[in-house]
N, C-alpha and C positions, 0 to 999 in steps of 0.2 A: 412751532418753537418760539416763545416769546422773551423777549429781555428786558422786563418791565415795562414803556410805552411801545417796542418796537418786537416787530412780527417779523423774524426770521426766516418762517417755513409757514406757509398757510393753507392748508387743504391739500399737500402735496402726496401724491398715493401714487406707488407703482409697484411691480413684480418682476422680478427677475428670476427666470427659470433658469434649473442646471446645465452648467456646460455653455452658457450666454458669456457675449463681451455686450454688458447695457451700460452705456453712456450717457453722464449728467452735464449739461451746457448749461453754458451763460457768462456773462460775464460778473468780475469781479463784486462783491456784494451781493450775488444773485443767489446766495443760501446751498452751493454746491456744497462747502466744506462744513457748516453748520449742519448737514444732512449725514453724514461720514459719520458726523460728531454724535448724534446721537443713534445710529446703526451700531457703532461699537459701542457706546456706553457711558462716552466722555459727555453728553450730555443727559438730560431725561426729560423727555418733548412734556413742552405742559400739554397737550391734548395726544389722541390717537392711539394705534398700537401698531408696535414693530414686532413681525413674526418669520423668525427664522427655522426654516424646516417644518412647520408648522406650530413651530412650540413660540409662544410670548416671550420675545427677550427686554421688553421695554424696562428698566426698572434696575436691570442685571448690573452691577461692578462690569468693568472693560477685563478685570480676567477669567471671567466667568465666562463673558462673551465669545473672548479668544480661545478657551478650553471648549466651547462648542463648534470651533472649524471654522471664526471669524480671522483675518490678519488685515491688516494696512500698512501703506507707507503713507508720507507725509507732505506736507506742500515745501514746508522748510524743514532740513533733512534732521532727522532728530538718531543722532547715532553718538556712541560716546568714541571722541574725536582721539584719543589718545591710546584704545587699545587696537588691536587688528583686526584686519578683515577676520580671520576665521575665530577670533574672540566675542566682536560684535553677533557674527552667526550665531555661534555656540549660545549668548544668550537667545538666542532666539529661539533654542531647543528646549528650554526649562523647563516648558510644562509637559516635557516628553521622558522628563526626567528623573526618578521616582525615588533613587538612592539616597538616603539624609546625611547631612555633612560625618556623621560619627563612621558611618559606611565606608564614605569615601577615608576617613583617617585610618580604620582597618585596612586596607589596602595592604601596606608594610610587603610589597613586593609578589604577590601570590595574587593568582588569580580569585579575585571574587566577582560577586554581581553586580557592586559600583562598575569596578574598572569595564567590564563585560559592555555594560550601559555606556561609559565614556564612549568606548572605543567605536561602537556602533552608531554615535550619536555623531562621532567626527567622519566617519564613514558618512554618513549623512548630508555632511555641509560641507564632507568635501564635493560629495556631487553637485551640490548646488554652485558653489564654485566653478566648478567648469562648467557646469552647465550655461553659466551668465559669463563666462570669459573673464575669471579674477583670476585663473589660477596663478599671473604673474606680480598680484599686490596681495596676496593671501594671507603672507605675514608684514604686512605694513601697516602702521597705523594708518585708521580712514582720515584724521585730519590733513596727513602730506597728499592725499591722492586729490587727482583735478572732481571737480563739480559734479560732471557728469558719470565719473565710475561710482561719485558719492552716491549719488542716486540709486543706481545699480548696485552697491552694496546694500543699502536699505531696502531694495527688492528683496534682492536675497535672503536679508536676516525673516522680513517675513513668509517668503517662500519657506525657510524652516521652521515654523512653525507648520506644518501643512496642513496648510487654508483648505477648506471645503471652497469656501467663499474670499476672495480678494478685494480688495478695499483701495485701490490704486488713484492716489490722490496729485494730479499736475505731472506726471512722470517727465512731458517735455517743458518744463519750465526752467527758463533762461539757456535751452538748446538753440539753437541754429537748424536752418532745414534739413540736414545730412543728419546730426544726430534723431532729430524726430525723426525722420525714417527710419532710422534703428530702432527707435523707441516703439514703431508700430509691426514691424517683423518681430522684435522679443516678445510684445503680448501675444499674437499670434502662436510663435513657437510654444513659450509657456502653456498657452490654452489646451495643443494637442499635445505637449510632452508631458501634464500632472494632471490634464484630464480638471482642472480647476477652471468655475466660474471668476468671470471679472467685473467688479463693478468702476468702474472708470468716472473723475471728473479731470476735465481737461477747459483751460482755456482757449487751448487751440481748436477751433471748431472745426476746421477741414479735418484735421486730426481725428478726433472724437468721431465726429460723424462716418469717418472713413475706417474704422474696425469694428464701429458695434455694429451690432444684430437688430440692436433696439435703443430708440435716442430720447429721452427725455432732456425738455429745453424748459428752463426758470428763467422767471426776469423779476427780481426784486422778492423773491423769496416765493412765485406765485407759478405754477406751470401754465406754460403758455402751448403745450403742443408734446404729442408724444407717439411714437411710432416708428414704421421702419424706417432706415438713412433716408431713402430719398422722399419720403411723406415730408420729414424733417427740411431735408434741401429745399423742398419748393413750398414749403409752408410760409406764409405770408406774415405771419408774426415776426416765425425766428428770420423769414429775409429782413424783417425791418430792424427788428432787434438787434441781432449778431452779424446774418452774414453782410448787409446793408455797409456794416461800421467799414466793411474793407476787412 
C-alpha cells in the first residue's frame, strides 16, 4: 500500500484459518491499521490480492465487504455518541434487515414482516448485550458511558453484524493492566461462544502475543517474523524491535 513517496505495507502476506485468534504486532507507524484498512475496503492496496473465503475481495466498497461476513472495531471509537447502546447495535443489524421503510410505515399496529424482522433483530442485540455485560447502559447514550464500556460497545455493535471474520483493532488501548485482562478473556469467550475467527492488532505486545494462535510482527510496514507465540517471543528481530523497547 503506497501513499504516493511512502510504502505503507510492502510484501506483507499471511493467512488466517477458521476459528484462529491471528495477531498483527508492531509498533505505532508499523502499517497494523493501514492493513485492517484495506482487508475491509477502506483502502484499495496499489499491488497484490486480498481473498476472503477464497473469493477476491480486493477492489470491493466496505459494504459489500461487510455483507460477506467481514466486521471491525476501531482504534478510536467511531460510535454515534448520542444515541444508545441498543441504538448504536441496532445499526449494526442493517444488513440483516431486509424490510423498506414504506414496510416498516404499514405497520399501523398489526402484525407484519417489518415488525416480525424488528422484533427478532432486537432479540438479537439484546443477546449481545449481556452477552458483553451492557445490559445495565443498554439504554444510555454511548457518549455518557466511561472509555472502556465505549469500547465494548463498539464490540458489540460489530458482534451484530455476525462476523464470519472479526477485525479487532487496539481493543486494550488507553486500559490499565486489570482491564486488558479482561479484554483477553472476552476474545477468548467470544471465540468459543460465536464460533468467530479474530483477526487482532494490538499495541500491547504481551497482550497480542498471549491469545493468538498465530503472530505476525511488522516494523515499518515490512514483516520481520511470523509464526506460533513463542517462535514470535524468542525471535531476534521482534526482541530487538518490540519486546527489547520494554
Amino acid at each position: 500500500m503506497r501513499f504516493g513517496g511512502l510504502t505503507a505495507l510492502d510484501d506483507v502476506s499471511f493467512e488466517v484459518d477458521r476459528g484462529m485468534i491471528f495477531s498483527i504486532i508492531g509498533p505505532n507507524g508499523s502499517g497494523k491499521s493501514t492493513a485492517f484498512n484495506c482487508i475491509s475496503g477502506i483502502y484499495q492496496p496499489t499491488a497484490g490480492k486480498i481473498y476472503f473465503e477464497g473469493e477476491g475481495i480486493s477492489g470491493l466498497a466496505p459494504h459489500h465487504i461487510a455483507r460477506l461476513g467481514i466486521a471491525r472495531t476501531f482504534q478510536n471509537i467511531e460510535l454515534f455518541s448520542t444515541e444508545t447502546t441498543i441504538d448504536n447495535l441496532m445499526l449494526g443489524r442493517h444488513q440483516h434487515m431486509h424490510s423498506g421503510v414504506w414496510s416498516g410505515v404499514a405497520m399501523l399496529g398489526r402484525a407484519t414482516s417489518a415488525a416480525r424482522e424488528e422484533t427478532e433483530n432486537r432479540e438479537r442485540v439484546q443477546w449481545i448485550i449481556e452477552l458483553l455485560d451492557l445490559v445495565q447502559v443498554r439504554d444510555r447514550p454511548v457518549g455518557e458511558l466511561p472509555y472502556g464500556t465505549q469500547k465494548r460497545v463498539e464490540l458489540a455493535r460489530a458482534l451484530a453484524m455476525e462476523p464470519k471474520l472479526l477485525l479487532v483493532d487496539e481493543p486494550s488501548a488507553g486500559m490499565n493492566a486489570d482491564e486488558r485482562a479482561e479484554v483477553a478473556v472476552r476474545m477468548r469467550e467470544l471465540r468459543a461462544e460465536l464460533d468467530v475467527t479474530i483477526l487482532l492488532i494490538e499495541h500491547h505486545v504481551q497482550l497480542a502475543i498471549g491469545l493468538a494462535d498465530r503472530v505476525l510482527a511488522l516494523n515499518f510496514g515490512k514483516p520481520i517474523a511470523q509464526g506460533a507465540p513463542e517462535e514470535i517471543r524468542q525471535h531476534p528481530e521482534v526482541i530487538k524491535a518490540y519486546l527489547g523497547d520494554g
